[in-house]
C-alpha positions as CSV (number, residue, x, y, z in Angstrom):
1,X,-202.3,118.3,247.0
2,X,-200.3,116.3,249.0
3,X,-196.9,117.5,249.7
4,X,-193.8,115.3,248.3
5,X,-189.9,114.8,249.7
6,X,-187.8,117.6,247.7
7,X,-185.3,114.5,247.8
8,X,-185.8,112.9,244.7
9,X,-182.4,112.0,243.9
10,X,-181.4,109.2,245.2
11,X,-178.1,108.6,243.4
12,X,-175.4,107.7,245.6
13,X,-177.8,107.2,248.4
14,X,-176.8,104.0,249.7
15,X,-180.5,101.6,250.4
16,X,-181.6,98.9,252.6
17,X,-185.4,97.2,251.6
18,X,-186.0,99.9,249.0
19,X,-185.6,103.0,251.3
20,X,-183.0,105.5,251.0
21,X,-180.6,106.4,254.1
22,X,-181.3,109.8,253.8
23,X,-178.1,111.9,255.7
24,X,-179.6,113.7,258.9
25,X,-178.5,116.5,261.1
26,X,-178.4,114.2,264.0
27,X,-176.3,113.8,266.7
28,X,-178.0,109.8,267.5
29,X,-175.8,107.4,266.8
30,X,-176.5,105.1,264.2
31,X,-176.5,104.4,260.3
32,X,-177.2,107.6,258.8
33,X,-175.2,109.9,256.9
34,X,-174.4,113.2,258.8
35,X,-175.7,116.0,257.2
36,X,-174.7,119.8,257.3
37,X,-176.3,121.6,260.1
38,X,-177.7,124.3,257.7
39,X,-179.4,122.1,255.4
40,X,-182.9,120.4,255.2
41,X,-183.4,117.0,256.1
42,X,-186.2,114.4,255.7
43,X,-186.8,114.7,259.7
44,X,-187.6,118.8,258.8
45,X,-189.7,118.0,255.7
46,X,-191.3,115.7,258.0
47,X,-192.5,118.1,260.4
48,X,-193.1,121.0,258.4
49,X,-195.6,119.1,255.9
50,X,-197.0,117.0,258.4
51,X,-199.7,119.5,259.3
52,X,-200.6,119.4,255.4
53,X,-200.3,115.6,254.6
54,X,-201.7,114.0,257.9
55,X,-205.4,115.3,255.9
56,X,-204.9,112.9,253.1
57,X,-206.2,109.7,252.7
58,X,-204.2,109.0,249.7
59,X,-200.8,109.6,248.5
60,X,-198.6,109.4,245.6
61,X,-195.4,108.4,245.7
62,X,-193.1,110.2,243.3
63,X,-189.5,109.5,244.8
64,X,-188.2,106.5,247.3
65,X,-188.2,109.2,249.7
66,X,-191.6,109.8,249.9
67,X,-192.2,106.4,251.6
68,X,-189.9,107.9,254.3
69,X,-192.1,110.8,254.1
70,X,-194.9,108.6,254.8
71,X,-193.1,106.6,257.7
72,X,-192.2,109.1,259.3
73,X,-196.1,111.3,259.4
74,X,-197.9,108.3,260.1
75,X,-195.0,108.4,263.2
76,X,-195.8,111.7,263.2
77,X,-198.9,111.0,264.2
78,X,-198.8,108.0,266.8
79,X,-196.2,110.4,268.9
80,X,-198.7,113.3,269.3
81,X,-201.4,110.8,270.2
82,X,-198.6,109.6,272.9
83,X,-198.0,113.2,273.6
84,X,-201.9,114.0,274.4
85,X,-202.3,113.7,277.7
86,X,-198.9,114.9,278.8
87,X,-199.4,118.8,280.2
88,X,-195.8,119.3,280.8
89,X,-192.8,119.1,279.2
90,X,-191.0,116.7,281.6
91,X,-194.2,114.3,280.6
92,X,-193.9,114.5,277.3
93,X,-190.3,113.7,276.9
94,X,-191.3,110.6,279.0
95,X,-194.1,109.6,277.3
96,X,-191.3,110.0,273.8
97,X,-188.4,108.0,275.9
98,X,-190.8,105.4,276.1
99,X,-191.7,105.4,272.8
100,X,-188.3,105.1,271.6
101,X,-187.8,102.3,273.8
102,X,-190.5,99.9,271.8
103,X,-189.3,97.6,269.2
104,X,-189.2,98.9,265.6
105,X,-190.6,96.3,263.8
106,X,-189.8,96.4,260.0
107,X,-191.3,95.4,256.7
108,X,-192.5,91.6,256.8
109,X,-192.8,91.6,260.2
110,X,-196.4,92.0,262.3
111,X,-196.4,95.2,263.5
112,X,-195.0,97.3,260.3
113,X,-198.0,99.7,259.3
114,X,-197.3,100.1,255.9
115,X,-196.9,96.2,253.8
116,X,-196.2,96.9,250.5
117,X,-194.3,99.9,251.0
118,X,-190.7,98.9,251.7
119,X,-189.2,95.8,250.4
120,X,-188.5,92.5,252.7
121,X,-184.7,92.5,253.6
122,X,-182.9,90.0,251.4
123,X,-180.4,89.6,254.5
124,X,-180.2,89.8,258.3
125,X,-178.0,92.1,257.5
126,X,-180.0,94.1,255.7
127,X,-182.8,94.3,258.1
128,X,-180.3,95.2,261.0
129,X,-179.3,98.0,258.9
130,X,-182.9,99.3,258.3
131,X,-184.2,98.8,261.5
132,X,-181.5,100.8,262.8
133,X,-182.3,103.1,260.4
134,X,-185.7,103.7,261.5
135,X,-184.9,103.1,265.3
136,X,-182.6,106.6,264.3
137,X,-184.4,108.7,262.6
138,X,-187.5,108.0,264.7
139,X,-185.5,109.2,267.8
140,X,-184.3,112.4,265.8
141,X,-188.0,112.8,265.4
142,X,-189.3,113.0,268.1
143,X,-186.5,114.9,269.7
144,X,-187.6,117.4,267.3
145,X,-191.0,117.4,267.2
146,X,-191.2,118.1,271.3
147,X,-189.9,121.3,270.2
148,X,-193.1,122.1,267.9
149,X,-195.1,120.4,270.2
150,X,-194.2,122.4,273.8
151,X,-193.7,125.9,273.9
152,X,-190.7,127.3,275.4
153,X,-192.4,127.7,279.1
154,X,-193.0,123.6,278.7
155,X,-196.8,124.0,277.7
156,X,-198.2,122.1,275.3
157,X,-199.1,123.8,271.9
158,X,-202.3,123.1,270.9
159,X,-201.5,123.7,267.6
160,X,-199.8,120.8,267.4
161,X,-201.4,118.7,269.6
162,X,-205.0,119.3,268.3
163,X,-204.0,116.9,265.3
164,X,-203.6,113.8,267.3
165,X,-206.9,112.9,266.7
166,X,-206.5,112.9,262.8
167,X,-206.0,109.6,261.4
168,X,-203.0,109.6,258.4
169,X,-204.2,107.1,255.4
170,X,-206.9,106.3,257.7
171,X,-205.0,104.3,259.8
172,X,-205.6,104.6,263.7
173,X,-202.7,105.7,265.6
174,X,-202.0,102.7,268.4
């Protein structure tokens, strides 16, 4: 069974193309709400089901946060296989810098993995404010997930790494 957002209420959640702009504990500037330190956020549920829902081919969306959910695996997933070759930490926050420093492409635009799952923006505005959005809470990410990913002596954990060869929703990784 796949494992779903516990952030199914969305009221008062401000939007932009169908997605909620879920608060994060974040320190990156950018759209987001700020959220309280000690709470979960969608980054944390993120990386604590991705182990789980990078298995499944399929999944049901129950809440407008699980296509964040989904987002942010399948990102999940392409950082790891960026993360792969790197044996040290000092390479691996490289290899995630540079990551960070491609363009997020957004939904209607060649490049988005998922059409279909977001709306189109209805306004440039709009699509400014989601692509910052995802631009944020894919840095937050990855800031996080080199923590999983390295141990504390800046070794890779093959733990972690050992799923960059899965392929989430069977779509490969670029």
């Amino acid at each position: 069974m796949v494992y779903h957002s516990s952030f199914v209420d969305d009221e008062g959640i401000s939007k932009a193309c169908g997605c909620p702009l879920l608060p994060l504990k974040s320190h990156i500037k950018g759209p987001a709400p700020v959220s309280d330190q000690d709470t979960t956020d969608i980054v944390d549920e993120a990386i604590t089901f991705f182990r789980a829902n990078v298995f499944f081919k399929n999944f049901d969306i129950k809440s407008s946060a699980d296509k964040l959910l989904i987002y942010l695996t399948l990102y999940i997933n392409v950082a790891l296989k960026r993360l792969e070759g790197c044996r040290t930490l000092a390479e691996g926050t490289k290899a995630i810098i540079n990551l960070g420093l491609e363009d997020v492409p957004i939904p209607g635009e060649s490049g988005f993995p998922f059409p279909g799952l977001f709306q189109q923006p209805n306004s440039q505005k709009e699509a400014e404010l989601f692509r910052n959005y995802l631009r944020q809470i894919r840095e937050e990410t990855s800031g996080r997930l080199l923590s999983v990913a390295y141990r504390h002596n800046g070794t890779p954990n093959k733990w972690w790494l050992a799923f960059a060869k899965r392929k989430f929703m069977n779509i490969i990784a670029p």
